[in-house]
C-alpha positions as CSV (number, residue, x, y, z in Angstrom):
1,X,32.4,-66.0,24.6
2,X,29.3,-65.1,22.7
3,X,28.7,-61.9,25.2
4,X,32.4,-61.2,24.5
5,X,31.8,-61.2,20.3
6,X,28.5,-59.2,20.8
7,X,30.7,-56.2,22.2
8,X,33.1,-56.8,19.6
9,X,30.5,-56.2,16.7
10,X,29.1,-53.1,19.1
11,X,32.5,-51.6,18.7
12,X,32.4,-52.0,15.0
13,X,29.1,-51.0,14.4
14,X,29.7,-47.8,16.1
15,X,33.0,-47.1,14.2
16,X,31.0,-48.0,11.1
17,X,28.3,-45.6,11.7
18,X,31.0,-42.8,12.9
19,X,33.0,-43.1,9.6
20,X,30.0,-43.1,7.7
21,X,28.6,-39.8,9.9
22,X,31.8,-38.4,9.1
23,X,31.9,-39.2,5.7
24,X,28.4,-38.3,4.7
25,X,27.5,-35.8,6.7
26,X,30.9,-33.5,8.0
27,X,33.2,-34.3,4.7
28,X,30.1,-34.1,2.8
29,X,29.4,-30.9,4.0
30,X,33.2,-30.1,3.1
31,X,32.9,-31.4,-0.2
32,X,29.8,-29.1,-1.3
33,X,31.3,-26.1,0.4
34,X,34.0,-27.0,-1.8
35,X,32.2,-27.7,-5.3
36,X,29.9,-24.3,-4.3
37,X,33.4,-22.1,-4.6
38,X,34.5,-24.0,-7.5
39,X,31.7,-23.1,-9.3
40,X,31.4,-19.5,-8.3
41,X,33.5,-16.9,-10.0
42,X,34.9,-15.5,-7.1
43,X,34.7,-16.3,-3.1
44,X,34.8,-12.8,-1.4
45,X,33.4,-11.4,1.8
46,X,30.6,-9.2,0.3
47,X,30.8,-7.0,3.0
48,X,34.2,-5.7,2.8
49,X,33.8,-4.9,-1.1
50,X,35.3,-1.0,-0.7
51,X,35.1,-0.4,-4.7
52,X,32.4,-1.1,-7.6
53,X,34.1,0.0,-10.5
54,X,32.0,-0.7,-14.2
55,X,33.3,0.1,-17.4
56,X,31.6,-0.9,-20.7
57,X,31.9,1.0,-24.3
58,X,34.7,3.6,-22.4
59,X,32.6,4.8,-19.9
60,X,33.5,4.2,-16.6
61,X,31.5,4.8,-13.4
62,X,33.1,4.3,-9.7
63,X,31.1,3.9,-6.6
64,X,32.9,4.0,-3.2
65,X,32.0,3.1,0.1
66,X,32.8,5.3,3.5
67,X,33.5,4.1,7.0
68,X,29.7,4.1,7.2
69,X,28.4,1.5,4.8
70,X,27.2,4.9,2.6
71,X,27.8,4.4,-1.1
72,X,29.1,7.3,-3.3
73,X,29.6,7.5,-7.1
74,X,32.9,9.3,-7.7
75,X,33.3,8.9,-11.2
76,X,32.0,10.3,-13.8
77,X,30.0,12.7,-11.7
78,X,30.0,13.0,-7.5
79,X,26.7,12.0,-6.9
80,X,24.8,10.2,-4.1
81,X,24.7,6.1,-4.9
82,X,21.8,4.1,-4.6
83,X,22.7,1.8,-2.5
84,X,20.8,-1.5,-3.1
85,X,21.4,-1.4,-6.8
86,X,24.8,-1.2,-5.8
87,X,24.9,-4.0,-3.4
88,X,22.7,-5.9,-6.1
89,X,25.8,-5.5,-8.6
90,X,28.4,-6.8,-5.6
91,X,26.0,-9.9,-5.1
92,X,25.6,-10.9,-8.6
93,X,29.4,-11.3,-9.3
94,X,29.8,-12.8,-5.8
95,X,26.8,-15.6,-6.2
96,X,26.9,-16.5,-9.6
97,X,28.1,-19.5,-10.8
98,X,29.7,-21.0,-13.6
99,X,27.5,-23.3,-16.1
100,X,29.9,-24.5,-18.4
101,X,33.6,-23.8,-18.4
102,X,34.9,-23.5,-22.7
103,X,39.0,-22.9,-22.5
104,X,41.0,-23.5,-19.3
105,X,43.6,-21.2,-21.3
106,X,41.6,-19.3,-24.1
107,X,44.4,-17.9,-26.5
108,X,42.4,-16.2,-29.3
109,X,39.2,-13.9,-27.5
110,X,38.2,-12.4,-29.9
111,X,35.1,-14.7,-31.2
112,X,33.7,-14.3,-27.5
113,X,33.6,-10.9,-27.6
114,X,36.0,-10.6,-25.0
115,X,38.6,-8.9,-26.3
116,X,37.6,-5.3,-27.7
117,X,35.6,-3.8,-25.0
118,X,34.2,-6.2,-22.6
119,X,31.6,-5.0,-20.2
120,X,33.7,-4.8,-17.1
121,X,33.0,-5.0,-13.4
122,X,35.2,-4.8,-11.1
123,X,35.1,-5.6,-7.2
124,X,38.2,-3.8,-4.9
125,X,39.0,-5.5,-1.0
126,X,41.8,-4.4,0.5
127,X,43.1,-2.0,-2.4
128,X,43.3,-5.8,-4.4
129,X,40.5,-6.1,-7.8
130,X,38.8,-9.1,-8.8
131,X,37.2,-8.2,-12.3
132,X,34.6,-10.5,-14.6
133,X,34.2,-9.8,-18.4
134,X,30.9,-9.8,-19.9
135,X,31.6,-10.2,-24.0
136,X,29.3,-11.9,-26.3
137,X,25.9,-13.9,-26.1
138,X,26.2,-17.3,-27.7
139,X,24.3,-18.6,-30.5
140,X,21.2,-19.7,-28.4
141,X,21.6,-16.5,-26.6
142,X,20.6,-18.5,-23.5
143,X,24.7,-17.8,-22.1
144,X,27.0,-15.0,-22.3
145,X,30.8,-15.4,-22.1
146,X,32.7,-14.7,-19.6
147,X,36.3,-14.4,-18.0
148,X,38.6,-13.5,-15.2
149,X,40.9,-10.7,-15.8
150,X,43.1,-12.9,-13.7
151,X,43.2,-15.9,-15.7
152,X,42.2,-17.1,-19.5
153,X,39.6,-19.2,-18.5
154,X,36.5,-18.8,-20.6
155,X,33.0,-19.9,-19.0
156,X,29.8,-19.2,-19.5
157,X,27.2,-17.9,-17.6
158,X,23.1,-17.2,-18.2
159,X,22.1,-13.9,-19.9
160,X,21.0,-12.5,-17.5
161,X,23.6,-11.6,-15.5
162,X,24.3,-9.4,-17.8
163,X,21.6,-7.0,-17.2
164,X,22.5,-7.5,-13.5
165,X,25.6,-5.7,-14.3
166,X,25.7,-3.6,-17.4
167,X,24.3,-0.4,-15.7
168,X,24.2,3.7,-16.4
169,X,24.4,6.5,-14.5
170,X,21.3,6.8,-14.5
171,X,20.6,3.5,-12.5
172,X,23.2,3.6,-10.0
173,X,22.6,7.3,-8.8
174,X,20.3,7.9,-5.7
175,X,17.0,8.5,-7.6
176,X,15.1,9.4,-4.1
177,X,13.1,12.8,-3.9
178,X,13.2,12.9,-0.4
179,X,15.6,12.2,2.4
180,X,13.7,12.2,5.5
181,X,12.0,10.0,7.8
182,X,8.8,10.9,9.0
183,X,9.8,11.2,12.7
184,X,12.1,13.5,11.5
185,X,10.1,16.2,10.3
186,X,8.9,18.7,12.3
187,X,6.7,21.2,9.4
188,X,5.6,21.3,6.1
189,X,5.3,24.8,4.2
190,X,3.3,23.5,0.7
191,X,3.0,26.9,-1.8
192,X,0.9,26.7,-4.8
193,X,-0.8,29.1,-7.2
194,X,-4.0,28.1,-4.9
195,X,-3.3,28.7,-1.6
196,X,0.1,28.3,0.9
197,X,-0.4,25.1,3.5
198,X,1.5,25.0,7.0
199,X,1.4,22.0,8.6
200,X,3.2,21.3,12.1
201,X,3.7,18.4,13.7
202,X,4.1,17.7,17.3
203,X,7.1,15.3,17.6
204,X,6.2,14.4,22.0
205,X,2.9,13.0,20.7
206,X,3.1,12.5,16.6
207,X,0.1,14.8,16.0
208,X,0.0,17.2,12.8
209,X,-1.7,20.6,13.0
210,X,-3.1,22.7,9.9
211,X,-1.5,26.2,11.3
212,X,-2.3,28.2,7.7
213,X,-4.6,28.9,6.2
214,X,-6.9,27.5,9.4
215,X,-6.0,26.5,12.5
216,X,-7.7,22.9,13.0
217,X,-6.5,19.4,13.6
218,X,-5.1,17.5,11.1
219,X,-5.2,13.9,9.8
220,X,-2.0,12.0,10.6
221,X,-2.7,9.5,7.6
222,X,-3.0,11.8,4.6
223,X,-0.1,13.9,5.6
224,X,1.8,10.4,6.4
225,X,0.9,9.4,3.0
226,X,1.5,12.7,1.1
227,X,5.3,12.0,2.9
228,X,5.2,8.9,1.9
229,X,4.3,9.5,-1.9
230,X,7.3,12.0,-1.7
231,X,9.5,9.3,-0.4
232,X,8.5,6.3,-2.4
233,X,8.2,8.2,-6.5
234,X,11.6,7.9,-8.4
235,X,13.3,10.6,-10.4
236,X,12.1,9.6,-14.0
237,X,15.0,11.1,-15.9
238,X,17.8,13.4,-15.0
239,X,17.8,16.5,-17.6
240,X,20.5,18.4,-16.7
241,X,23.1,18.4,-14.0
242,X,23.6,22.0,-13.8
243,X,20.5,23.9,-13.8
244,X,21.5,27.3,-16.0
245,X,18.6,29.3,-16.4
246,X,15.4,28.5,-14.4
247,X,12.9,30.1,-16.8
248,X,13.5,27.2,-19.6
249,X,12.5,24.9,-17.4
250,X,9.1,26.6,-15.3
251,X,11.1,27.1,-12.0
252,X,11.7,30.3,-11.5
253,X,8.4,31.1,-11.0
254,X,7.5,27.1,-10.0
255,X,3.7,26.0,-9.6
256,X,4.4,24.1,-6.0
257,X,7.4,24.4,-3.6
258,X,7.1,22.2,-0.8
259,X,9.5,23.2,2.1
260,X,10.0,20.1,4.5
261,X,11.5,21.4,8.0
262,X,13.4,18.9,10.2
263,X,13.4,18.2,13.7
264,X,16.7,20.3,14.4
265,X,14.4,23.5,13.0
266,X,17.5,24.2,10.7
267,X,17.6,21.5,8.1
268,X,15.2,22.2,5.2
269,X,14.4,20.2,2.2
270,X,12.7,21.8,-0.6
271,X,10.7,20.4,-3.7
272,X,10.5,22.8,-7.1
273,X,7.9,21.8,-9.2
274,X,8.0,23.2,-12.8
275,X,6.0,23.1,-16.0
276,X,5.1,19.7,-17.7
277,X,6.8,18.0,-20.5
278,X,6.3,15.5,-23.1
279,X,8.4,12.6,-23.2
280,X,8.3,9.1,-24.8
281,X,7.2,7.3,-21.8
282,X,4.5,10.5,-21.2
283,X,3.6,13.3,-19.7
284,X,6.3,14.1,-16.8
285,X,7.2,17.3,-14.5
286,X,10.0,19.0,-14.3
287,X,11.4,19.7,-10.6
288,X,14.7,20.7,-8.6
289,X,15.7,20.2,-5.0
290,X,16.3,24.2,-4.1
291,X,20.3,23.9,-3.2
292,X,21.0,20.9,-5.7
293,X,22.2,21.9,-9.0
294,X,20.6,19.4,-11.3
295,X,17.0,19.2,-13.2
296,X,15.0,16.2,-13.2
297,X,11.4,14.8,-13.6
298,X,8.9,13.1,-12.0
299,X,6.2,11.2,-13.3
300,X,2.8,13.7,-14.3
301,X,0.5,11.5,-12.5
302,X,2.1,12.6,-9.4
303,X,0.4,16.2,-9.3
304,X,-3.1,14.8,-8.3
305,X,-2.1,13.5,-5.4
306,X,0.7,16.4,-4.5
307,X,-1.7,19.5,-5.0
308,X,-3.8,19.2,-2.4
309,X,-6.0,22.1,-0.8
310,X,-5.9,22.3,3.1
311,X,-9.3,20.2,3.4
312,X,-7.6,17.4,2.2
313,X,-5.2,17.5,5.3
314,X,-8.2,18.0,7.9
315,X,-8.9,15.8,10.7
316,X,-12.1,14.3,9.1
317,X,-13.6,12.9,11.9
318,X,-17.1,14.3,13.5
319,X,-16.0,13.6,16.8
320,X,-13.1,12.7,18.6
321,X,-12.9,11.8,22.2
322,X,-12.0,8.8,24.6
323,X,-14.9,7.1,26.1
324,X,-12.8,6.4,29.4
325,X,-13.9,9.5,31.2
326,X,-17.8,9.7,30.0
327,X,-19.9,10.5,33.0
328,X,-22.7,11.0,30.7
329,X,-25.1,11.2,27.2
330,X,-27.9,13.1,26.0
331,X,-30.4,12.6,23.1
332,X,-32.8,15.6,22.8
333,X,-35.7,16.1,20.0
334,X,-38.4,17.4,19.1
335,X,-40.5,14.8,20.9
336,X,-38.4,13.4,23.6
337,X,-35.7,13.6,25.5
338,X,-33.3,11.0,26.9
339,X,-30.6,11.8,29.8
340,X,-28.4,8.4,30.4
341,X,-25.7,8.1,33.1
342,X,-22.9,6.7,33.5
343,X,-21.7,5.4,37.1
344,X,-18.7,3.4,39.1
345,X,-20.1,0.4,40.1
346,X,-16.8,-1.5,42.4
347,X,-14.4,-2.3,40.1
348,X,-16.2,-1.8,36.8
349,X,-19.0,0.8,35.3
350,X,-23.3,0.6,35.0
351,X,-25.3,2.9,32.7
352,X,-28.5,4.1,33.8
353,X,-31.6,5.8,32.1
354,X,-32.4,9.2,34.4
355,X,-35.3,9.7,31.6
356,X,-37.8,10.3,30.3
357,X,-38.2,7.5,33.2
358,X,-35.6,5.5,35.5
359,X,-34.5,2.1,34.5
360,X,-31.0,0.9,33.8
361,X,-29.5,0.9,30.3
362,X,-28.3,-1.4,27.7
363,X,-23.7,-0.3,27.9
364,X,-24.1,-2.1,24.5
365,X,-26.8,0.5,22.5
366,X,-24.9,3.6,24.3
367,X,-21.6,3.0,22.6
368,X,-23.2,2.0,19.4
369,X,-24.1,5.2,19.0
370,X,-21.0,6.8,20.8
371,X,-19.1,4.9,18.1
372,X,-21.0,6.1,15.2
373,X,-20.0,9.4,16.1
374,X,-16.3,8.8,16.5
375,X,-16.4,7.2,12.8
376,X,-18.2,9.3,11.0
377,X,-16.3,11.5,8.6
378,X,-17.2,14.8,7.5
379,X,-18.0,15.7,3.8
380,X,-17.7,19.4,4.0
381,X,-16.6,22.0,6.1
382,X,-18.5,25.4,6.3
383,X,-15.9,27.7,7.7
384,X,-17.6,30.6,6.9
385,X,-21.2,30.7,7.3
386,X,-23.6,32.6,5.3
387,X,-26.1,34.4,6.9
388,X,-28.8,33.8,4.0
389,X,-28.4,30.3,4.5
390,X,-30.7,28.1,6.6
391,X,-28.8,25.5,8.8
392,X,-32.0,24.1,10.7
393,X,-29.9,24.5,13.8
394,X,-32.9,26.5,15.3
395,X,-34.9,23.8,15.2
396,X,-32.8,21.0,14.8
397,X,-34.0,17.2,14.2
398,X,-31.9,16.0,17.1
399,X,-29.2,16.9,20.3
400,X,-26.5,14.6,21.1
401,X,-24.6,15.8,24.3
402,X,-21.5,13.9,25.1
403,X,-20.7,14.4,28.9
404,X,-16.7,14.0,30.9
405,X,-16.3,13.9,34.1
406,X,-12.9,16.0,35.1
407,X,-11.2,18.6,32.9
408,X,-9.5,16.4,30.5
409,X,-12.2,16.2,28.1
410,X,-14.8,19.1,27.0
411,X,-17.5,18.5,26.9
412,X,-19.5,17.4,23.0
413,X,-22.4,19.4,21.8
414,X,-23.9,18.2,18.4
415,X,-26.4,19.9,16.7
416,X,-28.2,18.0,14.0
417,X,-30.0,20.7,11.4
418,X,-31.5,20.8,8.3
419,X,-30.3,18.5,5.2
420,X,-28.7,20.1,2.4
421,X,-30.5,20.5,-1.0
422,X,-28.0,19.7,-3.4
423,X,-26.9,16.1,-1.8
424,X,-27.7,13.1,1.0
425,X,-26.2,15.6,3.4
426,X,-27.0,17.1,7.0
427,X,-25.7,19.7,8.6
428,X,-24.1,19.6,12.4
429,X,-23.0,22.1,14.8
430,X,-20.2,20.3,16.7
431,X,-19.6,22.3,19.3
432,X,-19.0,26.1,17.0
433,X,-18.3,24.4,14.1
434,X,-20.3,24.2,10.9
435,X,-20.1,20.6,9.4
436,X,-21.9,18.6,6.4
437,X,-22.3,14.9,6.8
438,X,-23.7,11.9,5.2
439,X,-27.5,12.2,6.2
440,X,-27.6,8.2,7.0
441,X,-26.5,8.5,9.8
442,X,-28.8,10.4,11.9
443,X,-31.0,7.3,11.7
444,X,-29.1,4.7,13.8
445,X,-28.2,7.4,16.6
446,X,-31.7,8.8,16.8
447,X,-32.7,6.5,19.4
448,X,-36.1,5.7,21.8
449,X,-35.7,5.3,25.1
450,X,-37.2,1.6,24.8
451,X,-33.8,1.2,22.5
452,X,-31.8,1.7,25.3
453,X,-34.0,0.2,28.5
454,X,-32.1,-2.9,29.8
C-alpha cells in the first residue's frame, strides 16, 4: 500500500514538474515572443524588404534592391546605394519598439506633428508597404511621435530613431572612391606634376613591382595601404552631378590621376584629383572618377599620403633571402677574416668555423646576424652614383657574403663603405646597388671569430 502511494505521488510530481516546464519555460517562451511583436512596430522578414522609400519636407528618395542583394537609389537621382546605411534604415523600423502607446484611435493629428508632412519611411515586401510616421518631439524631447499609416494609433518612440531614419541623398548614396579589392588589381599607373609611377603586381604570387620610373621590387605593404587609403576615405561632399566644364574645377589639367587596372586587363578605374577648396569643415580636394559624370571632394589631408614619389613604394629591405638553402657565410675586414659553413648533419643542419681556425659554430650568433640583415631597412637609395663622391667601398670597413647552395638563390655580396657626412648613415654595396643605412648596425654584425666559436 505505501509502495503503491509512493508511485502515485511520482506520477504527480512528474505531471507537476511537466506543466510547470511547459508553462514556464515553452508557453513562456510563447508569451515573450508574443509581447516582443506587440511592442515592435512592425514584424517583417528583414531580408525580403525589396523597397526603402523616405519622404520628408517633399523630397522623396527610393532605394531598390536587385536579384542580388545590390541596393540602388532610383529616385531622385540613379545612383549607386550604400548599402549598410540602407540596411541600417530597414533594421531600425523593423527592431524598434514602442515605449508608450497615446491614442488607440488618434482623431485630431495635428498637435503631434503628424499630419502636415510627417517624415516618412516606408518598407515594400511583396509589392505590399508598411510605413512609420515620424512627426513631432514631445515636450521633454526625450520621444518623438509616431504612427502607422495603417492604423491611428499614436505611440511614442525615443528621439533617436529619428536620426536613424531622416536621411539625404547625400547619406544614402555609395560614397566609396574605389571599387576594387586588392586581389583584383593587377597595375597602378599614378601621374603627378613630379613624376609618373607604374606599379604591377603579380597576381600567381601577390608580389608588386615598381616597372617606371625604375625597375626594382616593391613593398607589398605601402602599396596595400595606399589601396587601402583609397578604399577606406569617403566622398566629403558631392558638388555637382554633372561635371560641365573641367577647368572651374582644376581637372582638366588635374595634379594626380591614378589609373587602377584590373585583373581582366580591360577594367580601369581612374581617380582625378583637382585644385583645393575652402569649405566650412576645411580645406578639401576636388576630384572625379574619369567616366562618372559628377564632382566631389575629398578630404585635403588626404594628399600627403596620396602623392607619393616612387621611393616610397620600394622594397626597403637591405636583404631579402630564405635562410633554407644557405650553404654558407663570410665576414671579411680589414683585420680578419671569418669563412663559416653550413652542413647536413642526418636529419637536421651543424655550422662550422673553416677560419681563421676550425672549430664548430654557435647556429644561434650566425642567424643573429643573418637576421639583422633581413630587417634592416634602407634610408636612401643612390641610383645614380656620382663619380666625385667617395663611397669607402675601396676599402670598406667590413664584407658580408651570404652563400646558397643550388640556383634558387644568388648569391649576397654586401659591401660596408664609408659613413655619410651629413647623418648616422653608411653606405652598402648590396650586390650593384648603392644603399645608405643606419650606421648602428654595422656594430652587432661585425663579429670575432671568438663570437661565433661553440
Amino acid at each position: 500500500m505505501k509502495s503503491r502511494n509512493t508511485v502515485i505521488w511520482l506520477l504527480i510530481l512528474i505531471a507537476l514538474g511537466g506543466f510547470v516546464y511547459y508553462y514556464e519555460v515553452i508557453a513562456g517562451k510563447k508569451r515573450e515572443a508574443a509581447k516582443d511583436s506587440a511592442e515592435k512596430i512592425y514584424t517583417l522578414p528583414a531580408d525580403q524588404v525589396e523597397s526603402v522609400r523616405i519622404e520628408n519636407n517633399g523630397i522623396v528618395i527610393r532605394c531598390i534592391k536587385d536579384n542580388s542583394g545590390k541596393w540602388t537609389i532610383t529616385e531622385p537621382l540613379q545612383l549607386a546605394a550604400d548599402g549598410a546605411t540602407v540596411l541600417d534604415v530597414i533594421a531600425t523600423v523593423l527592431d524598434t519598439k514602442i515605449q508608450r502607446v497615446l491614442e488607440e484611435k488618434a482623431k485630431d493629428l495635428t498637435g503631434y506633428g503628424l499630419k502636415e508632412k510627417p517624415l516618412r519611411v516606408t518598407l515594400t515586401i511583396a509589392k505590399k508597404d508598411y510605413s512609420l510616421l515620424l512627426g513631432d518631439l514631445n515636450p521633454t524631447q526625450a520621444f518623438v511621435y509616431c504612427k502607422r499609416d495603417s492604423d491611428d494609433q499614436v505611440f511614442m518612440l525615443f528621439t533617436n530613431i529619428r536620426q536613424h531614419l531622416d536621411k539625404e541623398l547625400y547619406d544614402l548614396r555609395d560614397k566609396r572612391v574605389l571599387h576594387a579589392q586588392k586581389h583584383q588589381i593587377k597595375a597602378l599607373d599614378i601621374k603627378s606634376a613630379q613624376e609618373n609611377i607604374v606599379l604591377t603586381h603579380q597576381l600567381e604570387n601577390d608580389q608588386w613591382r615598381i616597372i617606371q620610373p625604375l625597375e626594382v621590387l616593391a613593398d607589398n605593404k605601402e602599396i596595400n595601404n595606399f589601396i587601402d587609403l583609397l578604399n577606406a576615405v569617403p566622398v566629403k561632399r558631392f558638388v555637382a552631378e554633372e561635371a560641365g566644364d573641367l577647368v572651374q574645377y582644376g581637372l582638366d589639367q588635374p595634379q594626380m590621376v591614378i589609373d587602377i587596372t584590373l585583373s581582366d586587363d580591360k577594367t580601369h578605374q581612374v581617380l582625378l584629383l583637382g585644385k583645393k577648396v575652402d569649405a566650412e569643415g576645411g580645406a578639401e580636394i576636388l576630384a572625379k572618377i574619369q567616366d562618372k559624370h559628377n564632382i566631389f571632394t575629398l578630404p585635403a589631408e588626404i594628399e600627403t599620403h596620396l602623392f607619393k614619389k616612387a621611393n616610397d613604394f620600394r622594397n626597403k629591405n637591405l636583404a631579402t633571402f630564405s635562410t633554407d638553402d644557405l650553404s654558407g657565410l663570410e665576414l671579411i675586414s680589414p683585420n680578419q677574416t671569418i669563412i663559416l659553413a653550413r652542413k647536413k648533419v642526418t636529419y637536421s643542419y651543424e655550422w662550422e668555423m673553416l677560419k681563421p681556425e676550425k672549430a664548430k659554430a654557435k647556429d644561434t650568433v650566425i642567424y643573429d646576424v643573418l637576421n639583422i640583415l633581413l630587417q634592416t631597412q634602407v634610408k636612401e637609395f643612390i641610383d645614380q652614383p656620382e663619380a666625385k663622391t667617395d663611397y669607402g667601398f675601396a676599402q670598406p670597413v667590413l664584407k658580408i657574403n651570404v652563400l646558397f647552395n643550388g640556383k634558387a638563390q644568388s648569391n649576397l655580396a654586401l659591401t660596408f663603405g664609408a659613413k655619410k657626412t651629413t647623418n648616422d648613415l653608411i653606405y652598402v654595396r648590396v650586390n650593384d646597388k648603392i644603399v645608405a643605412i643606419d650606421v648602428a648596425v654595422l656594430k652587432p654584425v661585425n663579429k670575432k671569430p671568438a663570437d661565433f666559436k661553440l
